[in-house]
Backbone as a printed PyTorch tensor [residue, N CA C, xyz], in Angstrom:
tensor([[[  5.9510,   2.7820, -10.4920],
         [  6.1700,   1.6100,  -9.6800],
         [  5.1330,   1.6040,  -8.5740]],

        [[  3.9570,   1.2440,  -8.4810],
         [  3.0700,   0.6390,  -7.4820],
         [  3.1810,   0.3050,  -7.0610]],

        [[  3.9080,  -0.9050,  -6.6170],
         [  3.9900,  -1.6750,  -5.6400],
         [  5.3780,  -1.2070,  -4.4560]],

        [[  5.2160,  -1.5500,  -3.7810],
         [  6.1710,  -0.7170,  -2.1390],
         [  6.7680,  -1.8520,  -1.3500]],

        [[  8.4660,  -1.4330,  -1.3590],
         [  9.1670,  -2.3290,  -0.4360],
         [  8.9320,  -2.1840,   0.8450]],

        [[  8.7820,  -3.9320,   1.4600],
         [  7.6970,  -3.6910,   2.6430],
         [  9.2970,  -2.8750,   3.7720]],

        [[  8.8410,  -2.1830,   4.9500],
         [  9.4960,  -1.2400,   5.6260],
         [ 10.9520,  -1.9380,   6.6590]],

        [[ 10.3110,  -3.0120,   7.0680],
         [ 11.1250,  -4.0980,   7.6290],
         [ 11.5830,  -5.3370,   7.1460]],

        [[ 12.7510,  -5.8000,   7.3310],
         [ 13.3060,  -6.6900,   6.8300],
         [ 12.4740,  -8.0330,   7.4320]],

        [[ 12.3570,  -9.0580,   7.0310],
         [ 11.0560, -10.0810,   7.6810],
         [ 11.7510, -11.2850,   7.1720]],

        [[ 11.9200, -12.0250,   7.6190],
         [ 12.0790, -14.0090,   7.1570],
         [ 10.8640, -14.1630,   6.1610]],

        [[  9.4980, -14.2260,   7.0910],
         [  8.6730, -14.6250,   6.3220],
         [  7.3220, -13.5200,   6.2550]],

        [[  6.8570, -13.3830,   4.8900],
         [  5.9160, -12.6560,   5.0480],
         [  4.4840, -13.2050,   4.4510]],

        [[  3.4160, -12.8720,   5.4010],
         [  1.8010, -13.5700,   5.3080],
         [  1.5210, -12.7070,   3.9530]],

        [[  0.4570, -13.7270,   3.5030],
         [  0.1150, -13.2330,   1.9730],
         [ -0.8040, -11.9540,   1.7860]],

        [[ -1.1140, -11.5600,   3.0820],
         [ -2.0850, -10.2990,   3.3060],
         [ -0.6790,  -9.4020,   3.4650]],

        [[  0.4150,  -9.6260,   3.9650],
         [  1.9730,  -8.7430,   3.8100],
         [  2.0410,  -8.7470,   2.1530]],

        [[  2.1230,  -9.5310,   1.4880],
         [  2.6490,  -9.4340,   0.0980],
         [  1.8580,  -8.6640,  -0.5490]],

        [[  0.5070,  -9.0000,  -0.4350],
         [ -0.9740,  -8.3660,  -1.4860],
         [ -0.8750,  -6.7560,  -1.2310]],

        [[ -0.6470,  -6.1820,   0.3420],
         [ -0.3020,  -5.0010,   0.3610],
         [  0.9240,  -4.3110,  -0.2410]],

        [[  2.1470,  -5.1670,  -0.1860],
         [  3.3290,  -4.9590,  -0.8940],
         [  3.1830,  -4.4260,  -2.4230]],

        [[  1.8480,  -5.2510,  -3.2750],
         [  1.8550,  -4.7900,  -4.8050],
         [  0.3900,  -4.3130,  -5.2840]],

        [[ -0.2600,  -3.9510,  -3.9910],
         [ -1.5220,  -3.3820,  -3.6930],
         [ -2.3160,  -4.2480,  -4.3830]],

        [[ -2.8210,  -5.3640,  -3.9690],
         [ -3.5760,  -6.6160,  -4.6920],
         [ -4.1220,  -7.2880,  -3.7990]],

        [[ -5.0940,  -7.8190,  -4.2230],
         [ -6.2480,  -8.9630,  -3.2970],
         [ -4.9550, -10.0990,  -3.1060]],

        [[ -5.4720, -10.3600,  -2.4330],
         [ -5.0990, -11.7900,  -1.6040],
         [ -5.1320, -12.8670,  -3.0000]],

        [[ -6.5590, -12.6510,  -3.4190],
         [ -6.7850, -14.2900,  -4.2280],
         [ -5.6740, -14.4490,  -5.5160]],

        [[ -5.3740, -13.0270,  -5.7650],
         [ -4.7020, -12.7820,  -7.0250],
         [ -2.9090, -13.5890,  -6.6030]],

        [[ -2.4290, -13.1460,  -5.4910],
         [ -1.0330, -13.6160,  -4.8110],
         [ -1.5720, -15.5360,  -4.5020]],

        [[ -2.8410, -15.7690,  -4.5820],
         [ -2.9840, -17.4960,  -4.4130],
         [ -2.9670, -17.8980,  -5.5490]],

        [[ -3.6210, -17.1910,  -7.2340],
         [ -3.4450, -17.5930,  -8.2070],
         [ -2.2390, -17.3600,  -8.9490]],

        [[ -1.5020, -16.9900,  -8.5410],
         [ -0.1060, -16.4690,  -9.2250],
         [  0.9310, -17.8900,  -7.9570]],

        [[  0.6840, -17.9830,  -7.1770],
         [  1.2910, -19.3320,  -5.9600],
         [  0.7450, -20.3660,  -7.5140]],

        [[ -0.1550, -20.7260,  -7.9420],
         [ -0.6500, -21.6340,  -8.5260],
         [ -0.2080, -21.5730,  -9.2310]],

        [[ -0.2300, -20.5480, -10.5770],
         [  0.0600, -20.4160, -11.8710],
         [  2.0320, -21.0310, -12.1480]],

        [[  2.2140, -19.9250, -10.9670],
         [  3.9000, -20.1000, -11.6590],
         [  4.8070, -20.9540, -10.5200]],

        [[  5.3650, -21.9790, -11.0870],
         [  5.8770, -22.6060,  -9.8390],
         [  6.8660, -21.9270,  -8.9570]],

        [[  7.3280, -20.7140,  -9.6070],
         [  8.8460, -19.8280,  -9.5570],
         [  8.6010, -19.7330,  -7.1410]],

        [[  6.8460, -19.9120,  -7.1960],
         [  6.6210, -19.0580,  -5.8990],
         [  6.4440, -20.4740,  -4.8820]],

        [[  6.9600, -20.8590,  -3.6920],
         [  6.6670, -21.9500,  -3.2940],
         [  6.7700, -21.4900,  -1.7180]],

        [[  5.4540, -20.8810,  -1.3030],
         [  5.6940, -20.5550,  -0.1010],
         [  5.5530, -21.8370,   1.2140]],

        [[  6.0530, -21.5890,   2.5440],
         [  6.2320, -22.4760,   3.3050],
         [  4.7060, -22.1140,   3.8710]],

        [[  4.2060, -23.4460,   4.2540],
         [  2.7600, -23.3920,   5.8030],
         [  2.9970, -23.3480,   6.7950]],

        [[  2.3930, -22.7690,   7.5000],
         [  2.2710, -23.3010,   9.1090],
         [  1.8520, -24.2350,   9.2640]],

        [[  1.6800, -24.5540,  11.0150],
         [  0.6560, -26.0450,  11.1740],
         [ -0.7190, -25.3420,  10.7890]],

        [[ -1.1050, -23.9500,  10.4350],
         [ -2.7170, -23.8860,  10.4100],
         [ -2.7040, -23.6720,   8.9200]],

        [[ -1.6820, -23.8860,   8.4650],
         [ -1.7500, -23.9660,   7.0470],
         [ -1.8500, -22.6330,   6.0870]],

        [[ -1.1070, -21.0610,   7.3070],
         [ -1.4330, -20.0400,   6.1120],
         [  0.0870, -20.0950,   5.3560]],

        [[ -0.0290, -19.5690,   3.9890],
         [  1.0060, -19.3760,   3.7040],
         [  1.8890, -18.0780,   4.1470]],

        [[  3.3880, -18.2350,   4.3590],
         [  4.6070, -17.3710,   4.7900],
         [  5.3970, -17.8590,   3.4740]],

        [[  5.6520, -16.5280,   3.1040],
         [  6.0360, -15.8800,   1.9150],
         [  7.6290, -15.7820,   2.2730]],

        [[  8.8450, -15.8060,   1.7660],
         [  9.7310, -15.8210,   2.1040],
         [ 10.2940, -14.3850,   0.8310]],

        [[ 11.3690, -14.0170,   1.3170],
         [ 11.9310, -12.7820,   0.4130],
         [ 12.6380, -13.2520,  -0.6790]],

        [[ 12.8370, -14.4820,  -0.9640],
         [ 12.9410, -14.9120,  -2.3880],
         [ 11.4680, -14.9320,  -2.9850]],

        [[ 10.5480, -15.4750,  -2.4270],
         [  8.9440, -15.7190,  -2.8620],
         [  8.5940, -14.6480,  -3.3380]],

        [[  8.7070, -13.5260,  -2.4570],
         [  8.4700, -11.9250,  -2.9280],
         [  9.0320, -11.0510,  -3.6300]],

        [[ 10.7650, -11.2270,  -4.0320],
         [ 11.2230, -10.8690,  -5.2570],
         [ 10.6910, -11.5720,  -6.7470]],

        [[ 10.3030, -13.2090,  -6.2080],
         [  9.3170, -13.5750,  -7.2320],
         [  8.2450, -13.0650,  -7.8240]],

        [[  7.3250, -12.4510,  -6.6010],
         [  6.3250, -11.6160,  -7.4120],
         [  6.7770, -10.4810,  -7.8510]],

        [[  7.6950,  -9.5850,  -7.4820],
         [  8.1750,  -8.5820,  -8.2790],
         [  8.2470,  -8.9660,  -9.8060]],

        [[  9.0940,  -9.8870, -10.2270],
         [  9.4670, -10.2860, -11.3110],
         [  8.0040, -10.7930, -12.1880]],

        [[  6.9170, -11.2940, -11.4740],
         [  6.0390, -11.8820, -12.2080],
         [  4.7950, -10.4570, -11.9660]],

        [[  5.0050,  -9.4480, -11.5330],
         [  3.9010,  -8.4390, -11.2000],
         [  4.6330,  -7.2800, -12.4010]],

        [[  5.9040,  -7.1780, -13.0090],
         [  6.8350,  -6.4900, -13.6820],
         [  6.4780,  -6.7330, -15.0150]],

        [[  6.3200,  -8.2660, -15.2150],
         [  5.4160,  -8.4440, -16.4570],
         [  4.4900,  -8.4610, -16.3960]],

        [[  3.6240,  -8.7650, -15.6750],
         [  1.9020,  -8.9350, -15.9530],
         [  1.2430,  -7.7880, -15.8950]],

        [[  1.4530,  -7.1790, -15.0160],
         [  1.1000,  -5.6870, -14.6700],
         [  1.5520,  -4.3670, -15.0200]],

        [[  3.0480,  -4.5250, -15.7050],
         [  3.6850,  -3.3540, -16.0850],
         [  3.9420,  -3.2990, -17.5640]],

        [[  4.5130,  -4.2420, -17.7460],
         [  4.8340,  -5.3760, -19.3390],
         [  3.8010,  -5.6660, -20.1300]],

        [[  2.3340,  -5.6940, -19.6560],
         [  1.5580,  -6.5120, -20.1190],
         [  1.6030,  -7.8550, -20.8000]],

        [[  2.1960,  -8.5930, -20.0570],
         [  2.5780,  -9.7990, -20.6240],
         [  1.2300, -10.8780, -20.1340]],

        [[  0.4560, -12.0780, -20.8140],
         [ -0.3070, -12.5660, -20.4250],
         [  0.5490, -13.4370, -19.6080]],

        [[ -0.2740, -14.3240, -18.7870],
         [  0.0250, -15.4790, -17.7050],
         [  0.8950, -16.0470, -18.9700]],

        [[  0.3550, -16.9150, -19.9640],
         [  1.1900, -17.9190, -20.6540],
         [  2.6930, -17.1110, -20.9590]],

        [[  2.5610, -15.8690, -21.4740],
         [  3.7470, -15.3890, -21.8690],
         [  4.4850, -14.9470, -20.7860]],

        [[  4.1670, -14.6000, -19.6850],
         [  4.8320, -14.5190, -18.5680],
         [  5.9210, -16.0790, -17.9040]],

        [[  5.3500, -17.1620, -18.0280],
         [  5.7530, -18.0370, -17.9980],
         [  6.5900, -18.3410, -19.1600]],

        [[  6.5400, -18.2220, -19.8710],
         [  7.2210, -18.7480, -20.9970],
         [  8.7740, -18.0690, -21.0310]],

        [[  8.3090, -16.6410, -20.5740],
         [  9.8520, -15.5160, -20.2710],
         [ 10.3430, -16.0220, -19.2660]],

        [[  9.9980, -15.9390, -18.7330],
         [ 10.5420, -16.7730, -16.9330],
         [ 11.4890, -18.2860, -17.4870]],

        [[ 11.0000, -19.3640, -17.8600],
         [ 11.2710, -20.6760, -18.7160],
         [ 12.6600, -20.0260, -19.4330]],

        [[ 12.1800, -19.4440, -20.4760],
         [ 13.1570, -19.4800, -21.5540],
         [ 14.5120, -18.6890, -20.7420]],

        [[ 14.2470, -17.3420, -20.4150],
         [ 15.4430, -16.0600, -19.9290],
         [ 15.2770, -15.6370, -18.8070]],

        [[ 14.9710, -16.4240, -17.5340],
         [ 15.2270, -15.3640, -16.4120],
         [ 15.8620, -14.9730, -15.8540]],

        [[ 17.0180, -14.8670, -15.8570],
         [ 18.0480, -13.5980, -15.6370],
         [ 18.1870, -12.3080, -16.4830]],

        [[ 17.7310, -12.4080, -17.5780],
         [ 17.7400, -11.5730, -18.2870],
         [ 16.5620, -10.5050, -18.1350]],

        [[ 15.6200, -11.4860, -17.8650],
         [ 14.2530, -10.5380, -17.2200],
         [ 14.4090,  -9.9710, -16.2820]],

        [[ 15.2530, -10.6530, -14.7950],
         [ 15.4860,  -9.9590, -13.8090],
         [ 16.7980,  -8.9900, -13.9370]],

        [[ 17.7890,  -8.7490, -14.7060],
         [ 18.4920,  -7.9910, -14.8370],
         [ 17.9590,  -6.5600, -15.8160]],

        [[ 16.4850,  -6.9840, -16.4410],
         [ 16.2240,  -5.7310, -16.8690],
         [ 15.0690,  -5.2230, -15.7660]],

        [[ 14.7240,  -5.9850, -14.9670],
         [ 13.7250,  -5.3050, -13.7910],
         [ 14.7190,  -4.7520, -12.7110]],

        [[ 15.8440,  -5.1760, -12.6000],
         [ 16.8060,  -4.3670, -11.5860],
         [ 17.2580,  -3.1000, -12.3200]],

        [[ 17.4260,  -3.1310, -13.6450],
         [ 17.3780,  -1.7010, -14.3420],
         [ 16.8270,  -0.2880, -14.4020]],

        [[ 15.1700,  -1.5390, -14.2630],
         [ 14.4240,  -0.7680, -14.4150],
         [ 14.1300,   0.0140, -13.1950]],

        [[ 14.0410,  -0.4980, -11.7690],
         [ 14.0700,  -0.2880, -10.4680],
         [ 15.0060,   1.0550, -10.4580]],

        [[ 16.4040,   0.8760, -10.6610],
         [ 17.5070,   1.9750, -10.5160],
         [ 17.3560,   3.0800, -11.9130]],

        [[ 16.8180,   2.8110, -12.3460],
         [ 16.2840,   4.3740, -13.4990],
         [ 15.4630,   4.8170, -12.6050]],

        [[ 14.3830,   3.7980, -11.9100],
         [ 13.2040,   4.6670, -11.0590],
         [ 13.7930,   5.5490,  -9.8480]],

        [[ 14.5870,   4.6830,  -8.9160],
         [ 15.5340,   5.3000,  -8.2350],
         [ 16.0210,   6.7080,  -8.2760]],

        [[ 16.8450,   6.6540,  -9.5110],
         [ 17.9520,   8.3250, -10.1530],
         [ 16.1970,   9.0500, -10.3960]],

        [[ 15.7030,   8.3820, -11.0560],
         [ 14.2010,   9.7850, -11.5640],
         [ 14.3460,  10.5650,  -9.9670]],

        [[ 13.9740,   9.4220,  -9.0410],
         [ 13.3420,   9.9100,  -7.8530],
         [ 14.3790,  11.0130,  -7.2780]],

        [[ 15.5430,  10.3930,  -7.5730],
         [ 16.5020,  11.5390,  -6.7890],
         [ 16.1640,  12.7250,  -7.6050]],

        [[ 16.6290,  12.7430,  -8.6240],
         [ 16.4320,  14.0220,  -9.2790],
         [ 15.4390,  14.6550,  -9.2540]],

        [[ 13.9770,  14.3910,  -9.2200],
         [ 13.0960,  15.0830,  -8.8300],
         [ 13.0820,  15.5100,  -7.5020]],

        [[ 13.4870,  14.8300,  -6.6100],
         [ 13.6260,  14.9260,  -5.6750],
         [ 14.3360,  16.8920,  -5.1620]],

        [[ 15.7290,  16.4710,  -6.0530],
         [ 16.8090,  17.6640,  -6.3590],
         [ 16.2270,  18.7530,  -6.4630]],

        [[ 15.0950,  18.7670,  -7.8750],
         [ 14.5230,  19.5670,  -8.5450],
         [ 13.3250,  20.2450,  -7.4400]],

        [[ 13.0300,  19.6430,  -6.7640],
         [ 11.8310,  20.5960,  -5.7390],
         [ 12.3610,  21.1530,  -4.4290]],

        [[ 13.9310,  20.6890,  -4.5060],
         [ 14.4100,  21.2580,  -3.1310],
         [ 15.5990,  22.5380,  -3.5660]],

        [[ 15.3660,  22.7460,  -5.1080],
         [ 16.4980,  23.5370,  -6.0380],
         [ 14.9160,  24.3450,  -6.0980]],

        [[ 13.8180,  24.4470,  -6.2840],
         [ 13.2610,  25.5470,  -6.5920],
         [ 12.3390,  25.9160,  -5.2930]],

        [[ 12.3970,  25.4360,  -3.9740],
         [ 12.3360,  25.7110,  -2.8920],
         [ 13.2250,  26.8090,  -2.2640]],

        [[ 14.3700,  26.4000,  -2.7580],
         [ 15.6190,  27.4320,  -2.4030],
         [ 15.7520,  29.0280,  -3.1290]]])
């Protein structure tokens, strides 16, 4: 899992907050705003975008396939369209397997520390 839940809870987060969130350029979080409508962040009056924590569980879900899944843009969309709950109930899965690994390894270096 690459990408890192940001540390503080936030309303809104700037797209230089998100790009660090899944370690990615900026332009990539403006073409994925474009590509999938799922992401609809709010402007300011100077017009940057603020990312909201639905916006950013969005890219989870669309960074889960593209990046982890290897799913192309079209087929990424198309999963999203057809089943997304089903996609997001196997990325919350997948999250809490990562979770238990972590504990247990976790276990495991403080069991052979001892």
């Amino acid at each position: 899992m690459p990408y890192k839940k940001p540390e503080i809870k936030k309303i809104y987060h700037s797209i230089g907050e998100v790009a660090d969130i899944f370690d990615v350029n900026t332009s990539l979080i403006r073409f994925w705003e474009k590509e999938f409508d799922i992401i609809k962040p709010k402007k300011n009056a100077k017009g940057n975008r603020m990312f909201t924590e639905a916006d950013v569980n969005n890219f989870f879900i669309i960074y889960h396939l593209v990046k982890e899944r290897g799913y192309t843009l079209q087929g990424a969309k198309e999963k999203l369209r057809d089943n997304k709950d089903d996609t997001i109930n196997q990325i919350e899965m997948v999250k809490s397997l990562e979770n238990i690994k972590t504990f247990l390894l976790d276990m495991k270096k403080q069991i052979k520390e001892t």
